[in-house]
C-alpha positions in Angstrom: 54.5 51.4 57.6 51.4 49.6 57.8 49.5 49.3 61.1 49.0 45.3 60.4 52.8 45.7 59.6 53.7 46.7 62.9 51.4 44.1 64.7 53.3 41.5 62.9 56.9 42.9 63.8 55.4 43.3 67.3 54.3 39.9 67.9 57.7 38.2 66.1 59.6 40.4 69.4 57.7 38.8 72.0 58.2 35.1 70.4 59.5 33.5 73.9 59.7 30.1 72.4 60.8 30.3 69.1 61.4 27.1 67.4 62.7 25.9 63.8 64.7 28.3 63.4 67.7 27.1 64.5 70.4 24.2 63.0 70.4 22.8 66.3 67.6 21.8 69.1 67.7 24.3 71.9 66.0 23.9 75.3 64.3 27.3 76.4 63.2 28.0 80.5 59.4 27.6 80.2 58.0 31.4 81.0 54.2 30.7 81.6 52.7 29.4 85.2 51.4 25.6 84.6 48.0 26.0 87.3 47.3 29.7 86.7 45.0 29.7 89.8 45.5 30.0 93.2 44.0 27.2 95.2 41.4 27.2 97.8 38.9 25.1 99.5 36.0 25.7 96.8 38.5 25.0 93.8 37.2 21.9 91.4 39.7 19.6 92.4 42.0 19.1 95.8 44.9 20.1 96.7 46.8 16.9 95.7 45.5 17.1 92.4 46.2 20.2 92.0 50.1 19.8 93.0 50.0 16.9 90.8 49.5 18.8 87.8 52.3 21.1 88.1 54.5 18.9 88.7 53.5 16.1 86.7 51.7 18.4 83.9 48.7 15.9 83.9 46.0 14.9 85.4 43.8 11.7 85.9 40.1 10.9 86.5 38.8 7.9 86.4 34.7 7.5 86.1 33.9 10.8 85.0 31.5 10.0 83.0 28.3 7.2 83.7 27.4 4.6 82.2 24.7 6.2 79.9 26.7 8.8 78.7 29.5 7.1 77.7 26.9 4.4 75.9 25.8 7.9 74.2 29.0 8.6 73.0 30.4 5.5 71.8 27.6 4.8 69.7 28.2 8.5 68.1 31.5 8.3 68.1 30.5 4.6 65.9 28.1 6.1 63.9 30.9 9.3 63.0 33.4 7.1 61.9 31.4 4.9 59.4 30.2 8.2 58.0 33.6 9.3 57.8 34.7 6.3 55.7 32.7 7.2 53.0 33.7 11.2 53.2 36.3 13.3 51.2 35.7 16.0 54.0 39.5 17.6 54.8 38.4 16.9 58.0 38.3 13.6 58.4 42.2 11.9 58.6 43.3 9.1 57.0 45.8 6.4 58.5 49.6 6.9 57.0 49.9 4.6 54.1 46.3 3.7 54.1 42.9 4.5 54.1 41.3 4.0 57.4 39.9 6.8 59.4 42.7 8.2 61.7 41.3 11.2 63.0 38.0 13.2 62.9 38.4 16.9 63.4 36.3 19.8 64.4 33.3 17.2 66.2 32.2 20.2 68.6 31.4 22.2 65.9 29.7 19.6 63.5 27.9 17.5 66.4 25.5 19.2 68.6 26.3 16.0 71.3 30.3 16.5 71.4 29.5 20.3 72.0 27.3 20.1 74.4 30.3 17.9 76.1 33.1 20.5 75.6 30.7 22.8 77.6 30.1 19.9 80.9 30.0 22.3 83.7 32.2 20.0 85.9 35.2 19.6 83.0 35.1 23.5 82.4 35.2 24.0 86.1 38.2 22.4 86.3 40.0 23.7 83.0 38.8 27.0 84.0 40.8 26.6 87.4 44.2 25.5 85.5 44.0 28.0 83.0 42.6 30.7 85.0 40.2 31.9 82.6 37.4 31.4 80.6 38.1 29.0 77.6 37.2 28.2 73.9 37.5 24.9 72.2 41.5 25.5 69.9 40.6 22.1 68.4 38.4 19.2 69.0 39.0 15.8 67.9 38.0 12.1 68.1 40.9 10.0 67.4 40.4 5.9 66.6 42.6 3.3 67.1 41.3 0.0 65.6 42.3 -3.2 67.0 45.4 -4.8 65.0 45.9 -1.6 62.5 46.1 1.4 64.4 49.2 3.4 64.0 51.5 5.5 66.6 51.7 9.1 67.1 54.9 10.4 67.4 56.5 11.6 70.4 56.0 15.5 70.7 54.9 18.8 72.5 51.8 20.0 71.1 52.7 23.4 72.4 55.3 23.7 69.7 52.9 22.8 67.1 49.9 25.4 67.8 53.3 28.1 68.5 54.8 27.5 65.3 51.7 26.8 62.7 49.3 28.3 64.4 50.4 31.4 66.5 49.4 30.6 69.9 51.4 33.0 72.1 51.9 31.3 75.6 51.5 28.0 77.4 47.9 28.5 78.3 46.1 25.6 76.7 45.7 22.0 77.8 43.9 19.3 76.2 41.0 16.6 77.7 41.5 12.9 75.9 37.9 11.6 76.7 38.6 7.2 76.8 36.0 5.5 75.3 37.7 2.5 75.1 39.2 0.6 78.6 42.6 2.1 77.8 45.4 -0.6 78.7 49.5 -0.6 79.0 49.1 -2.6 75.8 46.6 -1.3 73.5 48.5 1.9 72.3 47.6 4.5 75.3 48.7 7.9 75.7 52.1 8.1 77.0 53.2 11.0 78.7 56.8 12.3 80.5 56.4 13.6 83.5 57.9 17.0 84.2 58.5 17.8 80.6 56.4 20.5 80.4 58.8 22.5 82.4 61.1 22.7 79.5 60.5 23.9 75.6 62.6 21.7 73.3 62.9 24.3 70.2 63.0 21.9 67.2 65.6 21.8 63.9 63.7 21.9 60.3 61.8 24.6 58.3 57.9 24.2 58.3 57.0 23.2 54.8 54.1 25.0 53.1 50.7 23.4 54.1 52.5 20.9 56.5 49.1 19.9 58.4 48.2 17.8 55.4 50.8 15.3 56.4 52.0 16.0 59.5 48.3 15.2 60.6 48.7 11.1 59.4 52.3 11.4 60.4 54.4 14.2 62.1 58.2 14.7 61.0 58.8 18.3 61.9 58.3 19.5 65.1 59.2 16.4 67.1 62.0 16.4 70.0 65.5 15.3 69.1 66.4 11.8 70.2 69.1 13.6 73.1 66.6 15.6 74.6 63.7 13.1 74.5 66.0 10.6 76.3 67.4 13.0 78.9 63.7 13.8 79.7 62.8 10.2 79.8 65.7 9.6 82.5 65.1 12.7 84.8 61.4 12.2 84.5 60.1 8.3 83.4 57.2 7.9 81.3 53.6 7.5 83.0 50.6 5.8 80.7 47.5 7.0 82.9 45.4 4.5 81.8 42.1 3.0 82.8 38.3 2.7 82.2 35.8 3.4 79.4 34.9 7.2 81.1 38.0 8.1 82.5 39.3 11.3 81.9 43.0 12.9 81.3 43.9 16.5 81.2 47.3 17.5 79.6 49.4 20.7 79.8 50.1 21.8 75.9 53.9 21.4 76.4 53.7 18.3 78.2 56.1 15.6 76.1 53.7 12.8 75.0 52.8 10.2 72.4 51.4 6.9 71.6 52.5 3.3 70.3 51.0 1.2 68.0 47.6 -1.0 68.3 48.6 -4.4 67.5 46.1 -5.9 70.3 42.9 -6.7 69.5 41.2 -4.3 71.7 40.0 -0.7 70.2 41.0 2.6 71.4 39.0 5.9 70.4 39.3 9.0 72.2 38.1 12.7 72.3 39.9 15.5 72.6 38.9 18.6 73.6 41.7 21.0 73.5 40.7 24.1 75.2 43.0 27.2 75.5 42.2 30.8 77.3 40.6 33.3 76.2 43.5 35.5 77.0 45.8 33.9 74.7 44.3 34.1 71.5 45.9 33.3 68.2 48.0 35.2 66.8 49.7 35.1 63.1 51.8 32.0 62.6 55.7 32.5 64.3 56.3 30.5 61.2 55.6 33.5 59.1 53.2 31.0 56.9 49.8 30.9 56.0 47.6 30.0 59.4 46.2 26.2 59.6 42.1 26.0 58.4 40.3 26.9 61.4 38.8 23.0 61.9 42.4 22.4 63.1 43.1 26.1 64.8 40.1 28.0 65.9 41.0 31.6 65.2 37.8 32.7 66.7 38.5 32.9 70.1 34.8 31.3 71.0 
């Protein structure tokens, strides 16, 4: 038996969240710690905000960035997605059932600006803290919502995702949504479930080959059964941390969340940062299928 043979049988036992397996949704213990740092008096953020995340599984910052860098990045952000427009790059995501620019992946690595951003001493300070690690960008991300046209995301737990399709081992990952937009109730926010990301909801439905290229403009596997999506919403509500052009959210990876619809006239682009430890690198798919192209998983652990 091979010794890459072994690794994969290996890593298959210690699957702690398997998911799609099954004819029927299951709802797993979560096994991982959701801060992964102890706090102290020198930690990045207080005490309340750091009991806020574990129980909540987010986070909320208003004004963190100034006035002239989030002039800076709007205007790239701009100029990135009229480029994108015109592109055939696989990166760049078009709108289900159209043509407009969805999604924008892998902007640290193509834009010196957005990774210089990813690497903000005072944002890894605090990812650092609730990870309890050094990190590296899993996936980076600007996301547009036009006014009038901009479609939903589906409710679901990006955890389950990057587990299934891309072999991330444990819940040691979070994501940053960067508004560059004032983010209302009504202009298609992030919505989260508090609490959720206590629980894993193992999905129904084999992973078809090369999934991403749809589930990217819409997602149909891998998303929460209508029971356990409304017994979360009962125990735990849903929360739309919203506010300013520069405010800041940080999200565990198994945190339940989505987004509505833009029908309002008012934009709303975001960035994501999704930045996992450096002690939970990927591993092969639990899937057992080819890995996602690395501008949607970074397999390189830096």
């Amino acid at each position: 038996m091979s010794n890459n043979h072994i690794s994969t049988l290996q890593e298959k036992e210690v699957d702690v969240y398997p998911s799609r397996i099954h004819s029927e949704p299951r709802i797993l213990k979560r096994q991982d710690p959701v801060v992964h740092s102890e706090w102290n008096t020198s930690s990045p953020v207080t005490k309340e905000q750091s009991d806020f995340y574990e129980h909540h599984g987010y986070l909320f910052l208003e004004g963190f960035l100034n006035q002239e860098e989030l002039i800076h990045y709007q205007k790239e952000a701009r100029d990135l997605q009229i480029t994108a427009r015109q592109s055939e790059s696989d990166q760049i995501i078009r709108e289900p059932e159209g043509s407009e620019v969805r999604s924008v992946f892998a902007i640290h690595e193509t834009k010196p600006v957005f990774q210089k951003l990813s690497q903000d001493p005072k944002l890894l300070s605090i990812v650092e803290y609730l990870l309890g690690s050094k990190t590296y960008i899993h996936q980076s991300r600007i996301n547009y919502k036009p006014g009038f046209t901009g479609k939903e995301f589906y409710w679901h737990s990006d955890f389950e995702t990057w587990h299934v399709e891309d072999g991330m081992p444990r819940m040691r990952a979070l994501s940053c949504s960067i508004a560059l937009e004032d983010n209302f109730h009504f202009n298609g926010p992030l919505m989260v479930v508090p609490g959720s990301h206590k629980e894993f909801v193992a999905c129904v439905g084999k992973t078809p080959d090369n999934h991403f290229k749809d589930s990217l403009r819409k997602q149909e596997y891998g998303v929460p059964d209508h029971d356990n999506l409304t017994r979360m919403v009962k125990e735990g509500g849903i929360d739309t941390p919203v506010g300013r052009a520069g405010s800041i959210v940080l999200f565990d990876c198994n945190i339940m969340h989505g987004s509505n619809s833009n029908i309002t006239p008012l934009p709303r682009s975001n960035i994501f940062m999704v930045y996992n430890s450096v002690e939970n690198k990927l591993v092969q798919p639990y899937s057992g299928q080819q890995a996602r192209p690395s501008y949607i998983a970074n397999r390189e652990n830096k």
